[in-house]
NUVEXGU-47841 format. One line per 8 residues: for each residue z negated, x, y negated of N, C-alpha, C. Coordinates in steps of 0.02 Angstrom, whole numbers, plus 50000, padded with zeros to 5 digits. Atoms other than C-alpha are relative to their C-alpha. Example, Ala and Ser with C-alpha at 12.3 -4.5 7.8 and 13.67 -1.06 7.14 Angstrom:
# NUVEXGU-47841
50000:50045:50059:49610:50615:50225:50000:50045:49940 | 50003:49958:50059:49643:50684:50053:49963:49961:49945
***
This chain:
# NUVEXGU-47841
50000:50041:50061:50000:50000:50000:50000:50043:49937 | 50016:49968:50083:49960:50131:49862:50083:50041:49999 | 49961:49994:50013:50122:50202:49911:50046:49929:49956 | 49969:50043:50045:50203:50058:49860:49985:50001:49938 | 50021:50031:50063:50117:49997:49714:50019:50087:49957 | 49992:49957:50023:50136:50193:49645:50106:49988:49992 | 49941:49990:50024:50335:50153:49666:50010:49950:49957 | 50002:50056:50034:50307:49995:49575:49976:50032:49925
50028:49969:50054:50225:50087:49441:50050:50069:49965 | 49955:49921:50041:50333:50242:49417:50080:49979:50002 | 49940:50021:49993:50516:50159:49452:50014:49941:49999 | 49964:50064:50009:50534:49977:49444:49971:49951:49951 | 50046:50021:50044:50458:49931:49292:50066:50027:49910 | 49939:50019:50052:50599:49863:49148:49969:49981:49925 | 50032:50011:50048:50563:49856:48988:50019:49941:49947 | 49986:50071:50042:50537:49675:48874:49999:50035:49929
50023:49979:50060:50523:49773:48709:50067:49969:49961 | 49936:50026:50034:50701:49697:48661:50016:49944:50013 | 49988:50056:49972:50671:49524:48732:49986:49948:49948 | 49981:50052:50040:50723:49373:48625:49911:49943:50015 | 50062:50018:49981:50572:49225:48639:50021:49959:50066 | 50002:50004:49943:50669:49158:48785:50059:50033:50040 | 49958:49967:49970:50739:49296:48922:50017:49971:50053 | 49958:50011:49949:50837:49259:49072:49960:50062:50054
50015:49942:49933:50756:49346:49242:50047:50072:49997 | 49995:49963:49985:50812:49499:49269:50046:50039:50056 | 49944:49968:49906:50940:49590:49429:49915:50014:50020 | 50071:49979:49962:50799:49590:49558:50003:50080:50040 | 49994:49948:49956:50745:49726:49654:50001:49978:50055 | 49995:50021:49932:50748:49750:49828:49936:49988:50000 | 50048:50011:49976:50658:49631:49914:49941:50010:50036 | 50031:49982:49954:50503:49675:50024:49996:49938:50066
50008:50041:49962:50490:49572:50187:49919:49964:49998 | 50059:50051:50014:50399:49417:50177:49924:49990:50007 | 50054:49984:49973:50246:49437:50294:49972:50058:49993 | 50036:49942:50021:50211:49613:50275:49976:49995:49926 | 49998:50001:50061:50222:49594:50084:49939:49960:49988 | 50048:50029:49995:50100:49456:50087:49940:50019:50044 | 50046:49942:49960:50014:49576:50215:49949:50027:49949 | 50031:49964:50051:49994:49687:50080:49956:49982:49944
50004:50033:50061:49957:49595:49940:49931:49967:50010 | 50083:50019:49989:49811:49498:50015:49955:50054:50018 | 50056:49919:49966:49729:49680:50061:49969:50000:49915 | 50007:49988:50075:49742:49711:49860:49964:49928:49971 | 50055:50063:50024:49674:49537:49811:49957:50008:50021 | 50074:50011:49952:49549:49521:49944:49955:50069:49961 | 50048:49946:50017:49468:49707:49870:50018:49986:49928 | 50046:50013:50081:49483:49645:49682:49965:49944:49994
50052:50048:50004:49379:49496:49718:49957:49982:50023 | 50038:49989:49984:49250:49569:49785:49934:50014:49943 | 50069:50009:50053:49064:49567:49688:49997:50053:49991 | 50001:49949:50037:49043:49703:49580:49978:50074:50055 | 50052:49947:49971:49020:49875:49644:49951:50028:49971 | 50072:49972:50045:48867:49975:49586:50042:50029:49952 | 49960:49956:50051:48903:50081:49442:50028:50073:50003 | 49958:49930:49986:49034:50211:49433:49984:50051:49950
49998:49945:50075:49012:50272:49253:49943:50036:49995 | 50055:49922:50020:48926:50414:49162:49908:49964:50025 | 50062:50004:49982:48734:50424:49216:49952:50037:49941 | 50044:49973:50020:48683:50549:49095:50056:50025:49932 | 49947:50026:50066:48742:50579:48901:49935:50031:49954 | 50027:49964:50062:48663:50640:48727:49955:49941:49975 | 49999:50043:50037:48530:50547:48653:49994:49938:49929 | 49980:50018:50052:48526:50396:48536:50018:50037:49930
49990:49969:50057:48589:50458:48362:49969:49924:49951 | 49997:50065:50057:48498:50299:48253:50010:50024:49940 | 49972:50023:50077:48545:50226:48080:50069:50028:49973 | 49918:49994:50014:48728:50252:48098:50024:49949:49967 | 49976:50068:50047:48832:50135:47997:50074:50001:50035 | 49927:49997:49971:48986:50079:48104:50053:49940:49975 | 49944:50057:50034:49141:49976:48045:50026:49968:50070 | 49956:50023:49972:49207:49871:48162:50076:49956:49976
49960:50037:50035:49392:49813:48139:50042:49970:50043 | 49939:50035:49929:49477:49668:48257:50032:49977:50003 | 49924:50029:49995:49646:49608:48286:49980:49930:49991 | 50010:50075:50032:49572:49443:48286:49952:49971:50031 | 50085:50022:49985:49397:49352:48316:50007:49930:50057 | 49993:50051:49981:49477:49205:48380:50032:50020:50075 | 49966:49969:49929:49543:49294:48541:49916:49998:50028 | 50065:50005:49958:49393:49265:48681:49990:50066:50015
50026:49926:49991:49412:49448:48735:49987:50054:49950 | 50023:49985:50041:49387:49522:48585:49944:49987:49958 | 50077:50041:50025:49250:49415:48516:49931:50021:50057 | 50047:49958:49955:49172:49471:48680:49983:50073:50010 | 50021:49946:49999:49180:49635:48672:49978:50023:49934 | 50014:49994:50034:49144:49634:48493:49912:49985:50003 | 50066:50016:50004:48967:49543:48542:49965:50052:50054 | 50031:49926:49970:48936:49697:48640:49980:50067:49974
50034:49952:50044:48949:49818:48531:49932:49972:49952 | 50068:50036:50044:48810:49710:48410:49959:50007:50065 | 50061:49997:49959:48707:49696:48559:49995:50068:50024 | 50002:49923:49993:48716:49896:48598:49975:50028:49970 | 50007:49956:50074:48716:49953:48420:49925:49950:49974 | 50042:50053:50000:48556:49823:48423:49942:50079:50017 | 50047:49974:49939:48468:49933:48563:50009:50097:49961 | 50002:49924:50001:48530:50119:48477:49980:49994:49914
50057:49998:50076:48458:50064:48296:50085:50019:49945 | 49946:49994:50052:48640:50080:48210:50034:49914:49967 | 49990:50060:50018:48706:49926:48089:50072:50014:49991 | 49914:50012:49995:48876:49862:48100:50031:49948:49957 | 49934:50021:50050:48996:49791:47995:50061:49997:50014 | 49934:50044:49944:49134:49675:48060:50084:49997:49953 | 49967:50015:50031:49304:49668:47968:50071:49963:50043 | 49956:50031:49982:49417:49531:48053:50083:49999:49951
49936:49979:50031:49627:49564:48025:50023:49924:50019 | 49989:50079:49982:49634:49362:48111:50088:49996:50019 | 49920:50010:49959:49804:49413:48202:50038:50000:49950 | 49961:49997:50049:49885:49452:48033:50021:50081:49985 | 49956:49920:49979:50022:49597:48060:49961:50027:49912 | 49995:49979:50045:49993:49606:47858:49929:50000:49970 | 50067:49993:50009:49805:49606:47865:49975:50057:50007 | 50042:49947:49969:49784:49759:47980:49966:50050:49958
50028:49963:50079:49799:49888:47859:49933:50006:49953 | 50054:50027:50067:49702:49799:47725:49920:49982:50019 | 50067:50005:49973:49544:49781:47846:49970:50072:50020 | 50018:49951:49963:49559:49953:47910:49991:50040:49910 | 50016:49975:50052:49566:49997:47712:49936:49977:49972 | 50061:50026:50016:49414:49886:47675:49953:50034:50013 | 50056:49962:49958:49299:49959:47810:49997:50082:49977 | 50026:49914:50004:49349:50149:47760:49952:49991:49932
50042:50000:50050:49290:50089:47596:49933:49979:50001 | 50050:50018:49983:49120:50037:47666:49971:50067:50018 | 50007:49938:50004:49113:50238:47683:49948:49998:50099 | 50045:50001:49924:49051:50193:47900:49995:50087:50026 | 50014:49921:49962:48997:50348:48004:50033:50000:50053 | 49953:50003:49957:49100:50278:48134:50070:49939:50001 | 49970:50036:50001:49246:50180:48157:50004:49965:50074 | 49978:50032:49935:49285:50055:48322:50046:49954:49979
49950:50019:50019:49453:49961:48332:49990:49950:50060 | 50010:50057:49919:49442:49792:48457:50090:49958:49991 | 49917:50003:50004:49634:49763:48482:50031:50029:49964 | 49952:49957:50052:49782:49814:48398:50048:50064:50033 | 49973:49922:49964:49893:49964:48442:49993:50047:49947 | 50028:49967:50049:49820:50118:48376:50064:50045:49970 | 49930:49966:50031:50009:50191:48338:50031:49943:49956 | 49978:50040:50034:50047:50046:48236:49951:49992:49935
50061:50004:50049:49874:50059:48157:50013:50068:49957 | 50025:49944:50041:49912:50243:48098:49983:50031:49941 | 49988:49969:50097:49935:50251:47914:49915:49979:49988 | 50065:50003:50010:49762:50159:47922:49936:50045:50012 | 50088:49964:49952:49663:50267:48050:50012:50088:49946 | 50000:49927:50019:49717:50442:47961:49945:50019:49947 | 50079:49992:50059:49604:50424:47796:49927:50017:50049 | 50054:50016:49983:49466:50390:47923:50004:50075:50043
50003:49923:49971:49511:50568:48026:49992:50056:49942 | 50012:49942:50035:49524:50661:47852:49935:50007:49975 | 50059:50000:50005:49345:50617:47830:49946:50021:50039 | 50037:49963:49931:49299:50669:48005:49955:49944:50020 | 50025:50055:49955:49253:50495:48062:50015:49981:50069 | 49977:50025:49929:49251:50464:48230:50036:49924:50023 | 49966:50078:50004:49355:50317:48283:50030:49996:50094 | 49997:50020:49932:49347:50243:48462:50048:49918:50021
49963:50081:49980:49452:50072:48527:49996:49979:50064 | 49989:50043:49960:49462:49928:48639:50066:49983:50005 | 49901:50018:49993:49648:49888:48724:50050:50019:49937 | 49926:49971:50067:49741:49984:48590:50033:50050:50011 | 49924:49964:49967:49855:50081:48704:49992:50003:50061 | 49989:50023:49917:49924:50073:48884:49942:50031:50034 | 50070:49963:49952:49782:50184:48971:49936:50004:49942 | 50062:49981:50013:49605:50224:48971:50004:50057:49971
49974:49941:50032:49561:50370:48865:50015:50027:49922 | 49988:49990:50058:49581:50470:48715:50086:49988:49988 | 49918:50024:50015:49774:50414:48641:50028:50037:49976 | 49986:49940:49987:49879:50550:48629:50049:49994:49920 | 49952:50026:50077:49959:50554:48422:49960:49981:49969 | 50054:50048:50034:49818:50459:48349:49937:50034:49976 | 50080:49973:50017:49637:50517:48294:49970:49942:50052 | 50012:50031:49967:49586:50379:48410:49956:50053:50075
50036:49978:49933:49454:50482:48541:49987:49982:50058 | 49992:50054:49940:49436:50341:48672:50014:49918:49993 | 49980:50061:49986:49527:50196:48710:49962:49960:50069 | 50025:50025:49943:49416:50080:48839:50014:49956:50012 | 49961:50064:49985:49491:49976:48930:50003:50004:50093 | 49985:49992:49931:49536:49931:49109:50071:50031:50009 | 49957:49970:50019:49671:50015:49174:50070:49928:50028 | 49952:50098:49991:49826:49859:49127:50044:50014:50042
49931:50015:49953:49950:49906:49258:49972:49995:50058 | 50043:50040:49956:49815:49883:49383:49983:49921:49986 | 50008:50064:50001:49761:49730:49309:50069:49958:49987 | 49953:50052:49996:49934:49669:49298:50032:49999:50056 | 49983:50005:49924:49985:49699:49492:49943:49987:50034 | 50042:50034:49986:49829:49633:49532:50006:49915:50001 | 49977:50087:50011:49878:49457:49450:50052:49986:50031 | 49928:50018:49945:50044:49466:49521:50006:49972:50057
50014:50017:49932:50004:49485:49683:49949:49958:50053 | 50033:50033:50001:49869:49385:49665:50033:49914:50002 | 49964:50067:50020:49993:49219:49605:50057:50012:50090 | 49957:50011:49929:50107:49273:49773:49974:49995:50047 | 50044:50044:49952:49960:49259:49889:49999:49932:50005 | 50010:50079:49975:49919:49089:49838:50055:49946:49988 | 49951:50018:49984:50072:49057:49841:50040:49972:50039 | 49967:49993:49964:50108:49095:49979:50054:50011:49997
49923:49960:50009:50257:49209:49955:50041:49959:49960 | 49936:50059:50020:50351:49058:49843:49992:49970:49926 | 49999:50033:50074:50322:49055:49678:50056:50004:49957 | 49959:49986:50073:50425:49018:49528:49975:49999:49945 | 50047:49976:50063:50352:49113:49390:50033:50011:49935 | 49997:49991:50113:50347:49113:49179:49944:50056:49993 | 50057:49943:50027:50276:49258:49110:49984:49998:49943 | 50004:49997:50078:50206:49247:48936:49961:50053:49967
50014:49912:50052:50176:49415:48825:50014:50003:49936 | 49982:49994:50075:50180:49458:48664:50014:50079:49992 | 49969:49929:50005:50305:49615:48635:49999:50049:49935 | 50051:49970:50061:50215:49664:48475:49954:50046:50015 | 50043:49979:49979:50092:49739:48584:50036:50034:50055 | 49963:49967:49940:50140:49883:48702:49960:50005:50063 | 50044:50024:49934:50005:49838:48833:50018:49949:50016 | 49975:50063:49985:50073:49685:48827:50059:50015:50043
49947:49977:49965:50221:49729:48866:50007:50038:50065 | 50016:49976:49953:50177:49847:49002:49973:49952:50055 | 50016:50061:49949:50086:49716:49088:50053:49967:50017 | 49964:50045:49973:50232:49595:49083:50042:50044:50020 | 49943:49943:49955:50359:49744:49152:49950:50006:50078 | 50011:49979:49926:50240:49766:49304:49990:49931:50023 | 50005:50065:49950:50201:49573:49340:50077:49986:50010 | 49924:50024:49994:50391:49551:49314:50008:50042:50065
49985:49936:49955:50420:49707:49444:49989:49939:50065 | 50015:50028:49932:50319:49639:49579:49988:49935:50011 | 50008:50065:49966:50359:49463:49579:50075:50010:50031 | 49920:49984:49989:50557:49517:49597:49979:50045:50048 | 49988:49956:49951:50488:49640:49732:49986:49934:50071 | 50040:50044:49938:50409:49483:49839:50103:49942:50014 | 49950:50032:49971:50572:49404:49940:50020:49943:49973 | 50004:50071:50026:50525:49222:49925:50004:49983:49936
50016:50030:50076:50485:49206:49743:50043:50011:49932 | 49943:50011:50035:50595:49174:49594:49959:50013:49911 | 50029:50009:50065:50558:49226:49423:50034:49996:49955 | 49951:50060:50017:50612:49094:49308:50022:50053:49925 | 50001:50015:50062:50585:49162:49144:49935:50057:49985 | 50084:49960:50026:50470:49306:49024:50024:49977:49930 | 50008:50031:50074:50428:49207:48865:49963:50047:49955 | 50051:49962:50044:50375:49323:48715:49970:49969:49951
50035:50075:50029:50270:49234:48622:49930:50045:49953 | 50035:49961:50025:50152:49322:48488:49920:49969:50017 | 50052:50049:49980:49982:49273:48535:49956:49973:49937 | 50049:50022:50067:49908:49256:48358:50031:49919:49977 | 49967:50064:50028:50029:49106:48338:50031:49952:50080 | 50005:50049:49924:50005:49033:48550:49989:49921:49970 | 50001:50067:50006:49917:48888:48476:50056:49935:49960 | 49936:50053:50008:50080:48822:48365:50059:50007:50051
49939:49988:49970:50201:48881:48467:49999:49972:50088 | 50001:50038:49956:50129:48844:48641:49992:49958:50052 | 49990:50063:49971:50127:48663:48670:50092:49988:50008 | 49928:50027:50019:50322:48640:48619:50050:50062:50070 | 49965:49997:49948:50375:48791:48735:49985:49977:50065 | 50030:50033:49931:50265:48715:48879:50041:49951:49989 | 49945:50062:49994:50381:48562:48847:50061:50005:50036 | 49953:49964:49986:50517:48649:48847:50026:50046:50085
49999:49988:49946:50495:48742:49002:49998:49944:50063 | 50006:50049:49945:50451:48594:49112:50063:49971:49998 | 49935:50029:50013:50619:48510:49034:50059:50045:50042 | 49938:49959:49964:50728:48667:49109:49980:50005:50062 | 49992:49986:49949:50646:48716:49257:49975:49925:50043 | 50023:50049:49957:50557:48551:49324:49955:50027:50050 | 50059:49992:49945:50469:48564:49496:50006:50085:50043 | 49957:49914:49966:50561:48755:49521:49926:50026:49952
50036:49982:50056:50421:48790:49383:49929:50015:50036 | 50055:49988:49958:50266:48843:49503:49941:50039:49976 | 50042:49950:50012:50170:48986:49431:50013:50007:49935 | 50002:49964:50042:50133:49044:49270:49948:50043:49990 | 50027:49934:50016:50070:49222:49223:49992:50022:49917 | 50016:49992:50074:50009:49284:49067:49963:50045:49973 | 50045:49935:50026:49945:49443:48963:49937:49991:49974 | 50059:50029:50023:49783:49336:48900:50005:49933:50021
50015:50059:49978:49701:49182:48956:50022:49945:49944 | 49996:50068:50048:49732:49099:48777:50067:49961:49991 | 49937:50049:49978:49908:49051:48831:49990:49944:50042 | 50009:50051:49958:49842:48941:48939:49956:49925:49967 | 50034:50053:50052:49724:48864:48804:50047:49938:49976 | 49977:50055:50043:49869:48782:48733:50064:49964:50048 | 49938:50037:49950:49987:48747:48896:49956:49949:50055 | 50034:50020:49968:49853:48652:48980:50016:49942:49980
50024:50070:50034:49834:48503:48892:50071:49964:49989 | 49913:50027:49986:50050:48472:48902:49989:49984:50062 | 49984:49979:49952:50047:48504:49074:49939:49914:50027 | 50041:50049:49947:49900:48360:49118:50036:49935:49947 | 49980:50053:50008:49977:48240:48992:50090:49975:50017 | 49926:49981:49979:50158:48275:49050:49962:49960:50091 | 50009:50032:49943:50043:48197:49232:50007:50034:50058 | 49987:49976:49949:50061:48335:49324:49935:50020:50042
50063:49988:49953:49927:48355:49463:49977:50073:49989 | 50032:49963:50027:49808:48515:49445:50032:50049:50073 | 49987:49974:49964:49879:48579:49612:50082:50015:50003 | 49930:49996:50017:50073:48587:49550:50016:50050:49970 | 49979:49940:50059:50055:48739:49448:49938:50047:50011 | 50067:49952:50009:49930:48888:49467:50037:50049:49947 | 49994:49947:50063:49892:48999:49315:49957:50065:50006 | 50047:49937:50006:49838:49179:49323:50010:50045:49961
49985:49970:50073:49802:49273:49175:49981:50087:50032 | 50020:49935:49993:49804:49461:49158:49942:50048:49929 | 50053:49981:50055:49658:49486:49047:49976:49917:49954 | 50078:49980:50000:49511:49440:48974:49982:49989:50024 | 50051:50043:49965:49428:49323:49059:49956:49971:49954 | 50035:50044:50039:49380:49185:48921:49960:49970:50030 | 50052:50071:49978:49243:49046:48912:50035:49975:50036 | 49941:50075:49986:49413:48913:48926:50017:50035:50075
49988:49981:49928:49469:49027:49090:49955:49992:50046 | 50050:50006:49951:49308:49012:49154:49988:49934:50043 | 50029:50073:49987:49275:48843:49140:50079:49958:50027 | 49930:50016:49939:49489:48801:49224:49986:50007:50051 | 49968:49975:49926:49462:48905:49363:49933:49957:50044 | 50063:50036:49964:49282:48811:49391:50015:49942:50016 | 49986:50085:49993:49336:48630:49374:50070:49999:50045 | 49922:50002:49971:49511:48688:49474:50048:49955:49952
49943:50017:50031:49614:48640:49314:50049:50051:49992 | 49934:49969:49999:49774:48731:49342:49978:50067:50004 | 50009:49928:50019:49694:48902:49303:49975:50034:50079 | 50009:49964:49935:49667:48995:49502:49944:50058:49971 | 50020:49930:49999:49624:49160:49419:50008:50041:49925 | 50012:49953:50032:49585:49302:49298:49980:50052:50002 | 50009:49905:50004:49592:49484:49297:49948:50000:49934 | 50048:49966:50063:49425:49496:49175:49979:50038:49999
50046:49928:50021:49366:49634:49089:49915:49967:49984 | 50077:49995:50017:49194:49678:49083:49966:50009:49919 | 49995:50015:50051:49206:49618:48907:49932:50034:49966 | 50081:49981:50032:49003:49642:48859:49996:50085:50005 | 50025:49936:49993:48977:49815:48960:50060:50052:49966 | 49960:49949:50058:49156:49877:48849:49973:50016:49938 | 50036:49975:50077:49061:49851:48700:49924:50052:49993 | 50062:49981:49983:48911:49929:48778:50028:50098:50015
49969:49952:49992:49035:50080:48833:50033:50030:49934 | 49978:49958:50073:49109:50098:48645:49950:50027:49974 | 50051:49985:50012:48932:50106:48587:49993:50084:50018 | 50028:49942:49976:48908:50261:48695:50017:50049:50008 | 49910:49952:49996:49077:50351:48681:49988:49999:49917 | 49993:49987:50070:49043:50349:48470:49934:50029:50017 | 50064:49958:50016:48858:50412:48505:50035:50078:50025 | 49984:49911:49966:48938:50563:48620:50037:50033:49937
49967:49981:50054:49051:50580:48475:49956:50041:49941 | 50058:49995:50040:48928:50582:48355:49945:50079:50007 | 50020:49944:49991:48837:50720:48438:50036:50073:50040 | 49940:49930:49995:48989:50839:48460:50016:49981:50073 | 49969:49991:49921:49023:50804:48654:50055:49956:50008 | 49935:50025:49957:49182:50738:48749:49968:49936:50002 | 49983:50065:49957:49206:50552:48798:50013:50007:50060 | 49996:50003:49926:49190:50498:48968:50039:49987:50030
49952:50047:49989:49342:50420:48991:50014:49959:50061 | 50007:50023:49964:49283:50322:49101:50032:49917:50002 | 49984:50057:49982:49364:50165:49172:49973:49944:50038 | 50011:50016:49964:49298:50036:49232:50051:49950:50048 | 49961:50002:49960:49379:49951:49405:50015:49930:49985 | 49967:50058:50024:49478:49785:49402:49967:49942:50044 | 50068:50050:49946:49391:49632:49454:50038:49937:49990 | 49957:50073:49997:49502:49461:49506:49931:49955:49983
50015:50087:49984:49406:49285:49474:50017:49960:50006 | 49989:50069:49970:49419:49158:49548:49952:49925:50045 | 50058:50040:49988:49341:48989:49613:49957:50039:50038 | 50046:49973:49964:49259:49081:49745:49973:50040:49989 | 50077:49946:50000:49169:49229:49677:49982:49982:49926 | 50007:50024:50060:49158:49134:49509:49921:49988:49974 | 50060:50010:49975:48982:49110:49543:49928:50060:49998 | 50047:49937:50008:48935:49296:49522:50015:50013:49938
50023:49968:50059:48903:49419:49408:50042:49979:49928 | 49982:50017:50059:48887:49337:49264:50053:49920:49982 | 49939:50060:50015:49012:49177:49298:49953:49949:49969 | 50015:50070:50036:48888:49033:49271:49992:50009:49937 | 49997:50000:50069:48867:49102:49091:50074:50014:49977 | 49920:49997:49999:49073:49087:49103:50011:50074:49955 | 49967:49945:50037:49111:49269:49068:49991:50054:50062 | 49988:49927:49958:49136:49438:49199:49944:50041:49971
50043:49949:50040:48970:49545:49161:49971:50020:50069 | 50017:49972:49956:48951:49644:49305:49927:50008:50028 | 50077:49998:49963:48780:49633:49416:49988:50097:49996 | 49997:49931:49984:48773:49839:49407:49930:50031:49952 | 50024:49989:50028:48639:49857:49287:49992:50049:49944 | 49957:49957:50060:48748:49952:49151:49947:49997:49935 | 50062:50010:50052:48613:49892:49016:49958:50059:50015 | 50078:49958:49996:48465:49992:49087:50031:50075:49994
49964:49930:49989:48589:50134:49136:49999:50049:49925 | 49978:49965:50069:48646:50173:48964:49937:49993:49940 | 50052:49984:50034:48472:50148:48878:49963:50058:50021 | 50031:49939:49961:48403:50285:49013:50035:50073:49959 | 49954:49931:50027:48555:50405:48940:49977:49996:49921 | 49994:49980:50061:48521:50346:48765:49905:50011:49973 | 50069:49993:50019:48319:50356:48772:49971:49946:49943 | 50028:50052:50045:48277:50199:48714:49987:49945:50054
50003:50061:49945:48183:50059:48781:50015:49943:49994
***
């Protein structure tokens, strides 16, 4: 299997960066045979939706640095995974005695800038970035490197890690081409080898994009399954835009229309509510998102409205991990660049760490961990 998925990752992976808001599938690749494929595929589900493992990350670290003054600046508040990992850092920077200061850009290309100029002018000791792509951000983040501010991010480029061009020291994140052949193969399990899938991404974003090049990959690698359609669709503007293409889609493809996939759960926020008054039964359509793992995802995949699944990030313990990647900073050492591993939900392990308070917060005891490293009780 890792052979595969490694050729899936290094060779069959097309790029949407030039895709209109509605593309036409793709020349498939070669197929894999039906049963083995679904062989495979349930090996890889079945081990991401398993209950947390213990903790992988750092154990030991520099400590606290209090009364730091940090800027936070986020692509947009109204995104569930960002708002979550934003209430992580506050609850972190709570526990290490530093005050924070929030400057929302509210999904406005012509905001970014002007938030990331606000906050330098708040003269912070650190900077953290919660979305965004930090090569799009650059004209902003440079002031903040000629000052010798440290500046750490959430999902603001394809890997885990410091970002290679940027002043950006660590990007934390899961790693998205795992979590997007995770969902994939996740929607062709319960499938059962036969879906006809919509992908929705927003090609503004090059994680985005990456994601929808590898769910696209390996639904065109699975025999049976047909992929209808990759809708780009900006996500700051999902809620006008889509109810009308959820219309739209059901009007072309009809009952060929089986699966939809998606780079965030909040596409689904606004295709839900077509889809049950349009009368369609909750078992006619499964939805699996490739990131965050919202409240609204939580509470689909619980009640079995259309939503199967979510690749969530460990939204809380990211903000708990920026926290501790700007203290190492802070006191001259390396970032850990540590990743943490990809975790499916779904009805059945929905139940753990952390689901009945509808959100992915790993049972591992990452809290105590990182107060032990930062010497605080």
């Amino acid at each position: 299997m890792r052979g595969f998925l490694l050729a899936l990752a290094c060779g069959c992976v097309l790029s949407v960066a030039t895709m209109q808001s509605v593309s036409p599938a793709p020349a498939p690749a070669a197929p894999v045979d039906g049963k083995d494929f679904l062989a495979q595929a349930k090996r890889v589900v079945d081990a991401a939706t398993r209950p947390a493992a213990p903790w992988s990350g750092p154990r030991n670290g520099p400590p606290a640095k209090p009364g730091k003054r940090i800027a936070v600046v986020a692509e947009d508040l109204r995104n569930g995974g960002i708002l979550g990992v934003v209430d992580g850092v506050l609850e972190a920077a709570r526990v290490m005695g530093w005050s924070v200061k929030i400057f929302d850009s509210g999904g406005a290309a012509d905001l970014r800038l002007k938030m990331l100029a606000n906050a330098l002018a708040s003269s912070p000791d650190g900077l953290i970035i919660a979305g965004g792509d930090a090569r799009v951000l650059l004209p902003g983040l440079r002031p903040f490197a000629e000052r010798s501010t440290p500046i750490v991010g959430w999902h603001v480029a394809t890997q885990p890690g410091p970002v290679p061009g940027t002043p950006v020291a660590m990007n934390v994140s899961t790693d998205p081409l795992e979590v997007a052949r995770v969902t994939a193969l996740a929607a062709i399990v319960q499938s059962g080898g036969h879906a006809g899938v919509v992908i929705f991404t927003d090609s503004s974003f090059r994680i985005a994009r990456d994601k929808a090049d590898m769910m696209a990959a390996i639904v065109r690698t699975c025999s049976g399954c047909t992929l209808l359609e990759v809708r780009d669709m900006p996500i700051s503007h999902s809620q006008e835009l889509m109810p009308g293409a959820t219309r739209a889609l059901l009007a072309r493809y009809g009952p060929r229309w089986t699966c939809a996939l998606a780079i965030n759960d909040i596409y689904f926020d606004y295709a839900v509510p077509v889809l049950t008054q349009a009368g369609m039964p909750n078992d006619a359509m499964i939805m699996l998102s490739a990131g965050d793992g919202s409240e609204s995802a939580f509470l689909r995949i619980r009640t079995g409205t259309f939503q199967t699944g979510t690749v969530a990030d460990p939204l809380n313990l990211h903000g708990w991990q920026l926290v501790d990647e700007m203290n190492r900073l802070f006191a001259g050492e390396s970032v850990t660049r540590y990743a943490s591993p990809v975790h499916l939900v779904t009805a059945d392990n929905i139940a753990r760490d952390g689901g009945n308070r509808l959100l992915y917060d790993p049972d591992n005891d990452y809290r105590d961990i990182y107060r032990r490293i930062w010497q605080r009780p």
